[in-house]
N, CA, C and O of each residue as an XYZ file, in Angstrom:
364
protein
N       2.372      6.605     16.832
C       0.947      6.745     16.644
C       0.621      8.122     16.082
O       1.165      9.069     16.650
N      -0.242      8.399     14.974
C      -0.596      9.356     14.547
C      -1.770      9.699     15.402
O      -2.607      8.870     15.759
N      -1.789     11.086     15.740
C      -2.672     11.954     16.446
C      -3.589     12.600     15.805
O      -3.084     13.096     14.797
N      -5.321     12.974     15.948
C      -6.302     13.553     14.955
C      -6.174     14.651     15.436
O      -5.496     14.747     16.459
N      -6.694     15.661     14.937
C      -7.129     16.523     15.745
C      -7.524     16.524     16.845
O      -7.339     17.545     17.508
N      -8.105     15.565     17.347
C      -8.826     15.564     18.567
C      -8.189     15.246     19.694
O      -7.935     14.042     19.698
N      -7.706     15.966     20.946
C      -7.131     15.780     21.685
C      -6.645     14.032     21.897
O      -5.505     13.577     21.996
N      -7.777     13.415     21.916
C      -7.592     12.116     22.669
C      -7.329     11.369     21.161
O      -7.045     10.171     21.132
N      -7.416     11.968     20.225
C      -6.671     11.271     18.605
C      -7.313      9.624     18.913
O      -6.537      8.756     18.513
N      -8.621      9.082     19.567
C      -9.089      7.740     19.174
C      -9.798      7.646     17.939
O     -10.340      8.474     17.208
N      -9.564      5.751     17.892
C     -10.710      6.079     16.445
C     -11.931      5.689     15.917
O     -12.366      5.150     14.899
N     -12.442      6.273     17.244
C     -13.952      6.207     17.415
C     -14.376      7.475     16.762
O     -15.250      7.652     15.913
N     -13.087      8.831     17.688
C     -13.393      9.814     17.204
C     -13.155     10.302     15.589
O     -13.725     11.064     14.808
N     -12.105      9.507     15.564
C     -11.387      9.525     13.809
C     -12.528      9.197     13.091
O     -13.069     10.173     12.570
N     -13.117      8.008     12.882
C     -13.970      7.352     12.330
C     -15.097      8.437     11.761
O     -15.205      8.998     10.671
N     -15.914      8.486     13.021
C     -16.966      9.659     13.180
C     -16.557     10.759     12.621
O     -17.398     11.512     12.131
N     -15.318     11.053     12.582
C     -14.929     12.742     12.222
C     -14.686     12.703     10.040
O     -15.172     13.456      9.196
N     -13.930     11.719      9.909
C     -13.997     11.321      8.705
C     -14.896     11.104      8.026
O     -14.920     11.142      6.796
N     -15.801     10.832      8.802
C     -17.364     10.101      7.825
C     -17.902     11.454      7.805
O     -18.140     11.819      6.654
N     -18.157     12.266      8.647
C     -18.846     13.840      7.998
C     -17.892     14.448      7.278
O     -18.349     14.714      6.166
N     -16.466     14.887      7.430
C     -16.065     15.262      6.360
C     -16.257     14.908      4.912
O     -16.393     15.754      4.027
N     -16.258     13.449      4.699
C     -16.862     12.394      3.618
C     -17.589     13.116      3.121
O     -17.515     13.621      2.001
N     -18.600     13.270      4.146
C     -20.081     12.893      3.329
C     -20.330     14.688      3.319
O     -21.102     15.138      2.472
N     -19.818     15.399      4.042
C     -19.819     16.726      3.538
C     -19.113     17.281      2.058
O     -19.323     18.211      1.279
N     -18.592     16.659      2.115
C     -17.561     16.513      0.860
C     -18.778     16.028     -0.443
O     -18.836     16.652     -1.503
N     -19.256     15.402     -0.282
C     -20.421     14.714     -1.253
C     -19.952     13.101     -1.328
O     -20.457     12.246     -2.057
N     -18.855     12.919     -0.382
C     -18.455     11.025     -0.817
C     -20.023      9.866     -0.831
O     -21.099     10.378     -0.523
N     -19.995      9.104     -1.020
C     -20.987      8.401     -0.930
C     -20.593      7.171     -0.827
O     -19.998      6.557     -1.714
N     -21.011      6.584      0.651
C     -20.271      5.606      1.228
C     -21.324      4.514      1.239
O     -22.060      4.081      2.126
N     -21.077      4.082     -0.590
C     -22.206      2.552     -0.591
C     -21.588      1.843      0.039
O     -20.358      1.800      0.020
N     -22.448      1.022      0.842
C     -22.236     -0.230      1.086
C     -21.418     -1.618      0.289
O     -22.215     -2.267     -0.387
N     -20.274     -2.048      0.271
C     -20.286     -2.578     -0.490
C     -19.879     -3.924      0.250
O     -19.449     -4.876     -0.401
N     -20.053     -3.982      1.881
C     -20.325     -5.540      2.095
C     -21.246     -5.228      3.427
O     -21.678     -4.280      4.082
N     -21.250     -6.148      3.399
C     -22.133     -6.412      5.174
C     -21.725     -6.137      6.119
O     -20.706     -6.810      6.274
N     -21.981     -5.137      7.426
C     -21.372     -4.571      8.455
C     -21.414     -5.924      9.450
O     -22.372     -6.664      9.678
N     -20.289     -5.976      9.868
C     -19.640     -6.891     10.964
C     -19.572     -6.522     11.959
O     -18.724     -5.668     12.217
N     -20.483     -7.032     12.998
C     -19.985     -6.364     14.402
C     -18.444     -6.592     15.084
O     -18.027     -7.731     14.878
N     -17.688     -5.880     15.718
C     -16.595     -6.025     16.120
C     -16.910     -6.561     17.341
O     -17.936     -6.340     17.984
N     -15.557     -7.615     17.781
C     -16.010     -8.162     19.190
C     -16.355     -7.006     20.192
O     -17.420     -6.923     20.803
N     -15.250     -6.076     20.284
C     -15.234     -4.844     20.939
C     -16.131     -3.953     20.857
O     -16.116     -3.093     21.738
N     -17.225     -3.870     19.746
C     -18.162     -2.890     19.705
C     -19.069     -2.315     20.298
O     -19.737     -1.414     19.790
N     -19.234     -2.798     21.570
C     -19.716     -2.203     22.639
C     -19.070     -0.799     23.213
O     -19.653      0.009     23.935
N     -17.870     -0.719     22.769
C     -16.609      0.117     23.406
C     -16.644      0.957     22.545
O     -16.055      2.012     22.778
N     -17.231      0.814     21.463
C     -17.237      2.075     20.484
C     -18.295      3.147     21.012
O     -19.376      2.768     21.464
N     -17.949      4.502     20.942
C     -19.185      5.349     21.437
C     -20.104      5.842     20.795
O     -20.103      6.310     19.656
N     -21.125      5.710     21.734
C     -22.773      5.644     20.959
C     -22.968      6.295     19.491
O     -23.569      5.767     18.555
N     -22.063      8.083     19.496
C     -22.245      8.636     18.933
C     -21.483      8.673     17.219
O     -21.743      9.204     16.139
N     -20.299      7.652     17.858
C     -19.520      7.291     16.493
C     -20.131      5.926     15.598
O     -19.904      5.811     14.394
N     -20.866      5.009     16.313
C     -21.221      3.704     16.133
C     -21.474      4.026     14.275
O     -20.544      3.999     13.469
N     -22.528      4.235     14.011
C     -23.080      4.619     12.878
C     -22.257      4.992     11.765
O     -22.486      4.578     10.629
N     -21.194      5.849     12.081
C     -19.663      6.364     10.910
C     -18.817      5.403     11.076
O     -17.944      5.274     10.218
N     -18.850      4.558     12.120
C     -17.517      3.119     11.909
C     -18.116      2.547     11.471
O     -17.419      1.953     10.648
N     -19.646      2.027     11.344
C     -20.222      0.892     10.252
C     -19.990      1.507      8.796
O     -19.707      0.789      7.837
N     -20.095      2.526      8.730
C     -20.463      2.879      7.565
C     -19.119      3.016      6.726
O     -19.147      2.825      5.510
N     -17.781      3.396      7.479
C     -16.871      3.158      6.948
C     -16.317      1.764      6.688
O     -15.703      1.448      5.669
N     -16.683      0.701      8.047
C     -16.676     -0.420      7.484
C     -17.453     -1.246      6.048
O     -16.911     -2.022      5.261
N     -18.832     -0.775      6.061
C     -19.445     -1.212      4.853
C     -18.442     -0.875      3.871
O     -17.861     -1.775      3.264
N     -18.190      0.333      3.663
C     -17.136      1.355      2.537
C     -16.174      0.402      2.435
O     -15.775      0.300      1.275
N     -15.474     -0.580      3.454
C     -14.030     -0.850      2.945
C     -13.491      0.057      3.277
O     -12.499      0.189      2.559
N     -13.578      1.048      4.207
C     -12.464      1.921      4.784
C     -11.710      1.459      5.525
O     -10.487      1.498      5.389
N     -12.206      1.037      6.270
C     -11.392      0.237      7.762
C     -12.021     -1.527      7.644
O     -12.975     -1.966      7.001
N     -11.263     -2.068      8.340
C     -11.223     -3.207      8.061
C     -11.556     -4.021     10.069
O     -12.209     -5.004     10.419
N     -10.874     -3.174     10.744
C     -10.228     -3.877     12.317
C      -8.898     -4.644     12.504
O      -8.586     -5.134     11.418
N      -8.426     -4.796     13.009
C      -8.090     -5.391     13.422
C      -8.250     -7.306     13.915
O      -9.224     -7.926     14.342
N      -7.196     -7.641     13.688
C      -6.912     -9.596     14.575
C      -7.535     -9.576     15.886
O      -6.853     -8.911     16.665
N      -8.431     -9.993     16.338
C      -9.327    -10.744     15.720
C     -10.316    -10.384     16.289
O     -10.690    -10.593     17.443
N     -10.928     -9.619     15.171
C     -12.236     -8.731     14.822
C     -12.222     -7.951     15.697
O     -13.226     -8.017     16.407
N     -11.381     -7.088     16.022
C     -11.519     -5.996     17.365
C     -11.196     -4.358     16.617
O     -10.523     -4.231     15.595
N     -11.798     -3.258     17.332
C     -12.084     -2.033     16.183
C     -10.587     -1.255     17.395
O      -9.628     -0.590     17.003
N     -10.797     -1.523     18.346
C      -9.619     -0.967     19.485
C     -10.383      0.510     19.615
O      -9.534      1.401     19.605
N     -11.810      1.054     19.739
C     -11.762      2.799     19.468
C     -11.295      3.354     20.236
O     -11.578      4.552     20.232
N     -10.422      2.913     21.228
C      -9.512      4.012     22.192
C      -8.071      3.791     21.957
O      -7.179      4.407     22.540
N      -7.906      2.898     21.091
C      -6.529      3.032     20.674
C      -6.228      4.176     19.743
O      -7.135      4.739     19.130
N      -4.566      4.637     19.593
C      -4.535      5.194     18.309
C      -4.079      5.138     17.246
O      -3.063      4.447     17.315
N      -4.295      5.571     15.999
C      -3.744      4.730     15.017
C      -2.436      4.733     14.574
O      -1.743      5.608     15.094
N      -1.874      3.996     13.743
C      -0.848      4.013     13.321
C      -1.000      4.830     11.909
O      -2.027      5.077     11.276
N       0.568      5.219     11.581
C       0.630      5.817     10.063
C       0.008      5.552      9.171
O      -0.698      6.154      8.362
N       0.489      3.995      9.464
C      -0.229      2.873      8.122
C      -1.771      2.829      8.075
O      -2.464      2.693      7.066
N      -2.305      3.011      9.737
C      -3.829      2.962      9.746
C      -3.929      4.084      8.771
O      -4.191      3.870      7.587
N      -3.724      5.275      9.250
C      -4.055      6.342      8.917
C      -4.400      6.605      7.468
O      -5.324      7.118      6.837
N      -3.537      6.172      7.291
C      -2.798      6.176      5.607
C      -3.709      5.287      4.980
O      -4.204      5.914      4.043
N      -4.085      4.369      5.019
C      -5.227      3.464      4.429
C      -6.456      4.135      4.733
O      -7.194      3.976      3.761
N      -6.955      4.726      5.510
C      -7.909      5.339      6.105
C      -8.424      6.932      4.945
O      -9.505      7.266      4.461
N      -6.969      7.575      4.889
C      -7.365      8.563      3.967
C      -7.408      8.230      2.261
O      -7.956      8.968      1.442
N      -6.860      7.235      2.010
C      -6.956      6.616      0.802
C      -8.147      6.136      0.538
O      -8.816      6.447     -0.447
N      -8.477      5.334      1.428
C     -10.287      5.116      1.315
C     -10.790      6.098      0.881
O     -10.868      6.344     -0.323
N     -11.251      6.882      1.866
C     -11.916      8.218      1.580
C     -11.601      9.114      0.435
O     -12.626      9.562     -0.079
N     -10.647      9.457     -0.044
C     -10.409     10.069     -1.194
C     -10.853      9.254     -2.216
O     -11.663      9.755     -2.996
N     -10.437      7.879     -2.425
C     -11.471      6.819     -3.307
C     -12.872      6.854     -3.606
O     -13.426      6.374     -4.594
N     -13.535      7.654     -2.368
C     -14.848      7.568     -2.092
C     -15.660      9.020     -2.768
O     -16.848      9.140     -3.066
N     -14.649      9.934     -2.865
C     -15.024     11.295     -3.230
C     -14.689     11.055     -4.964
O     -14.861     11.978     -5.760
């Protein structure tokens, strides 16, 4: 599992932390489908909710089988790795 900066490396916090770098950066994260609630999205925290839709709209992240976001899991390489590819796409 790849670790964020953030002690607890979830990716609620990933999510959230990526989307201001993004958008500090000047990325501009159109929408380019319809935000899907995750079954799990209750579990996402209040304060990240808003940067995981928005990366979802983006096509950044996708979830997980079946439809679950996991935000206390952590990610894998491969997450990761798709994750920063997005975003650089986006800038």
């Amino acid at each position: 599992m790849v670790k964020s900066f953030w002690s607890e490396g979830s990716r609620h916090q990933a999510g959230h932390g990526h989307t201001c770098h993004a958008s500090a950066r000047g990325a501009k994260t159109e929408k380019s489908t319809t935000a899907t609630a995750f079954a799990d999205q209750d579990a996402i925290a209040a304060y990240a909710q808003e940067a995981v839709s928005a990366m979802q709209q983006a096509g950044v992240i996708e979830g997980s089988d079946p439809g679950l976001f996991k935000p206390t899991a952590g990610a894998t390489r491969a997450e990761a790795a798709k994750i920063v590819y997005g975003l650089m796409n986006l800038l």
